[in-house]
Residue frames relative to the residue before (quaternion, step in Angstrom):
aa qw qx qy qz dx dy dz
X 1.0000 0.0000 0.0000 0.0000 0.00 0.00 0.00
X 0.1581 -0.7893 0.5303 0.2662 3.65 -0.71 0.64
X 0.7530 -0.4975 0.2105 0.3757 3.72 -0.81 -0.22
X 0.7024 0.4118 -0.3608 0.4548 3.22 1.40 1.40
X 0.0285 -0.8380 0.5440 0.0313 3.45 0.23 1.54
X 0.0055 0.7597 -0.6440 -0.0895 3.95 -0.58 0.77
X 0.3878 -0.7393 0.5505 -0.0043 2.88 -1.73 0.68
X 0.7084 -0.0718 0.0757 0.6981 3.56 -0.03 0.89
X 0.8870 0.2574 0.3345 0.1873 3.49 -0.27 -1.67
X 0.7098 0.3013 0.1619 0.6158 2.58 0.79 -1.94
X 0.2376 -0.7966 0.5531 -0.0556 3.28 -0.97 1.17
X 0.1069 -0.7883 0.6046 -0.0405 4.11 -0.27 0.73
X 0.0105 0.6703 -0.7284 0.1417 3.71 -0.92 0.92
X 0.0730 -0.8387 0.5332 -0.0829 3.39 -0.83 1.49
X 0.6942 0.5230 -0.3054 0.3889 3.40 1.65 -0.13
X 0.5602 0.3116 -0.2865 0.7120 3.78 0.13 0.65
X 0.7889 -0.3811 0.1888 0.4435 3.54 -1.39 -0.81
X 0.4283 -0.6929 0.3912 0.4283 4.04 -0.38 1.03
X 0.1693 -0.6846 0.7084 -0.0295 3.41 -0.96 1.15
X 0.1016 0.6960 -0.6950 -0.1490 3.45 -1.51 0.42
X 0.2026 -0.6759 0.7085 0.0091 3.70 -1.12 0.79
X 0.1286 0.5696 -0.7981 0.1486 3.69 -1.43 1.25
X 0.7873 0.1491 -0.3314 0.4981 3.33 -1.60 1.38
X 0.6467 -0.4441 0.4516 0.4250 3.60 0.74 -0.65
X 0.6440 0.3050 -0.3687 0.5969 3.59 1.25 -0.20
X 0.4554 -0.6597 0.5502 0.2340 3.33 -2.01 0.75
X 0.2350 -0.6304 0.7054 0.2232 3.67 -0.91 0.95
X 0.4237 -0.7855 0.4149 0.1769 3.06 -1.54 0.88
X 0.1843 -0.8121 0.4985 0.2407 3.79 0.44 0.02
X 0.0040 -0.8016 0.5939 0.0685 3.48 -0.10 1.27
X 0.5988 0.6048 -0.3571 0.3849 3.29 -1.36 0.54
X 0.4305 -0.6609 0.5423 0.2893 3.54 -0.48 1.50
X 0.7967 0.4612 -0.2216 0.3218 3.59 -0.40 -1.24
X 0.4704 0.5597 -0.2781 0.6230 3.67 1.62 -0.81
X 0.7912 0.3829 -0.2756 0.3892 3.28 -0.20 -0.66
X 0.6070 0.4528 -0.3512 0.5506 3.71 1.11 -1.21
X 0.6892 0.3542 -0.5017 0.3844 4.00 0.03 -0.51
X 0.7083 0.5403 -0.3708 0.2625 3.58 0.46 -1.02
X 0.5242 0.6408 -0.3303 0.4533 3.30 1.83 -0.80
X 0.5490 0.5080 -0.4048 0.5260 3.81 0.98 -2.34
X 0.7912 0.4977 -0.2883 0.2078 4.38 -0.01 -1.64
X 0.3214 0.8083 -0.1481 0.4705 3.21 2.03 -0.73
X 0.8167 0.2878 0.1467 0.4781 3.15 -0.09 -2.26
X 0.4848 0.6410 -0.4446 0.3956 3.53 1.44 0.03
X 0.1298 -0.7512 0.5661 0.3138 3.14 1.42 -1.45
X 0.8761 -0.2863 0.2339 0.3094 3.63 0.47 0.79
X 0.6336 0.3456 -0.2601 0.6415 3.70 1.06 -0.26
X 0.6968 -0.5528 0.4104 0.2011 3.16 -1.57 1.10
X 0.0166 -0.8382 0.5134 0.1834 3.31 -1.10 0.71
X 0.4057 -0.6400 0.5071 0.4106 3.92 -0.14 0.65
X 0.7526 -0.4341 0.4821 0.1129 2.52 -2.31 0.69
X 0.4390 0.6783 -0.3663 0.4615 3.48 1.48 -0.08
X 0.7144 0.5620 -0.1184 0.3997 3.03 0.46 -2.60
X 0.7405 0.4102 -0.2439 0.4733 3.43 0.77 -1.71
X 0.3038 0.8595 -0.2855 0.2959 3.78 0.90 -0.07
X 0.7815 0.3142 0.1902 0.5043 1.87 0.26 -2.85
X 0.4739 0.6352 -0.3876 0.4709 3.67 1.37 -0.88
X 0.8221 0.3547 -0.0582 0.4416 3.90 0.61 -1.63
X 0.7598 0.2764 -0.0719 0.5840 3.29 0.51 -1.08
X 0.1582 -0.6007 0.7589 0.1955 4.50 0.22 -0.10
X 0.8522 -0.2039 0.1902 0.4427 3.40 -1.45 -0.40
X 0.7675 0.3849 -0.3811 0.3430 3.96 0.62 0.10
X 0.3897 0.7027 -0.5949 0.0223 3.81 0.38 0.51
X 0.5720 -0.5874 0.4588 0.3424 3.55 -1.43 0.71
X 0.8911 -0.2760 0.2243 0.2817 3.02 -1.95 0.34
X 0.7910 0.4866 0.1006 0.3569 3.10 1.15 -1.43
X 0.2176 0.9111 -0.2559 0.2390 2.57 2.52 0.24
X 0.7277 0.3301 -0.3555 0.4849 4.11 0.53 -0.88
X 0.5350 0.6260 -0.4218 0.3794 3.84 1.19 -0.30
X 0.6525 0.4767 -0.3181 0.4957 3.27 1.03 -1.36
X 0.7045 0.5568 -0.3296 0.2916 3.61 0.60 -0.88
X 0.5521 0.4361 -0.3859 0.5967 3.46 1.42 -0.51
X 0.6060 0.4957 -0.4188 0.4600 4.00 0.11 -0.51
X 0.9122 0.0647 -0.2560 0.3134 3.39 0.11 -0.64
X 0.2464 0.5601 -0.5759 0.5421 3.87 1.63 1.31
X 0.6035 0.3760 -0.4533 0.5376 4.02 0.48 -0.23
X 0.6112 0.6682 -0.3266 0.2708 3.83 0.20 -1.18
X 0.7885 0.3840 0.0042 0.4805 2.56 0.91 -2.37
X 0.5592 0.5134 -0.4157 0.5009 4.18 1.38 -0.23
X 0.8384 0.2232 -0.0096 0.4971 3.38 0.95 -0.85
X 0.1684 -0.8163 0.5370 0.1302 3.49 0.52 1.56
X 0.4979 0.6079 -0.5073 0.3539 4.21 0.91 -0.48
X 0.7316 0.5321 -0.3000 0.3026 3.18 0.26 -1.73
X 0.5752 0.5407 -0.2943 0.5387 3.60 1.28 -1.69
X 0.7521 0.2864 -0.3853 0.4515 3.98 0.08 -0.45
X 0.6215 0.4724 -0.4404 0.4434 3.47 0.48 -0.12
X 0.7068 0.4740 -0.3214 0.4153 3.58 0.85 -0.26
X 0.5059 0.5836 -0.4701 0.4272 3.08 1.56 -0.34
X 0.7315 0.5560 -0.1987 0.3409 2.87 0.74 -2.07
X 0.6578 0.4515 -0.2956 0.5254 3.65 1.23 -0.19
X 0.4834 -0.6383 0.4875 0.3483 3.77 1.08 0.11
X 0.8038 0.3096 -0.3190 0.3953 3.68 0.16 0.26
């Protein structure tokens, strides 16, 4: 696989900086941690990764307390790069 896997549409580039591009325009995926899951989810090619891997993928030996919350926040973020810029762009 090289470093573009598209989907229907949608288009995903994980090598350099992770870009996705549907219709021809690029949606931006803001956010360090967004970007690393969609990349770890990306590079999975399709087979589940546990809550361990993705952890260890984000956090190496330091994730916080709050670690399976954060993980569900940023699998929504990272499926849906709109929603994740509208929340920036809304401050929360």
């Amino acid at each position: 696989m090289g470093n573009t896997v598209e989907f229907g549409t949608v288009e995903f580039s994980v090598l350099g900086p992770v870009r996705v591009v549907s219709k021809g325009r690029e949606i931006p995926v803001p956010g360090r941690k967004q970007r690393t899951m969609l990349a770890a989810l990306l590079l999975a090619g399709g087979r589940p990764l546990s809550d361990d891997r993705l952890t260890a993928v984000m956090w190496g030996g330091r994730a916080p307390a709050t670690v399976g919350a954060q993980l569900c926040t940023y699998a929504s973020l990272a499926a849906h790069p709109a929603r994740a810029r509208r929340r920036t762009a809304q401050g929360g």
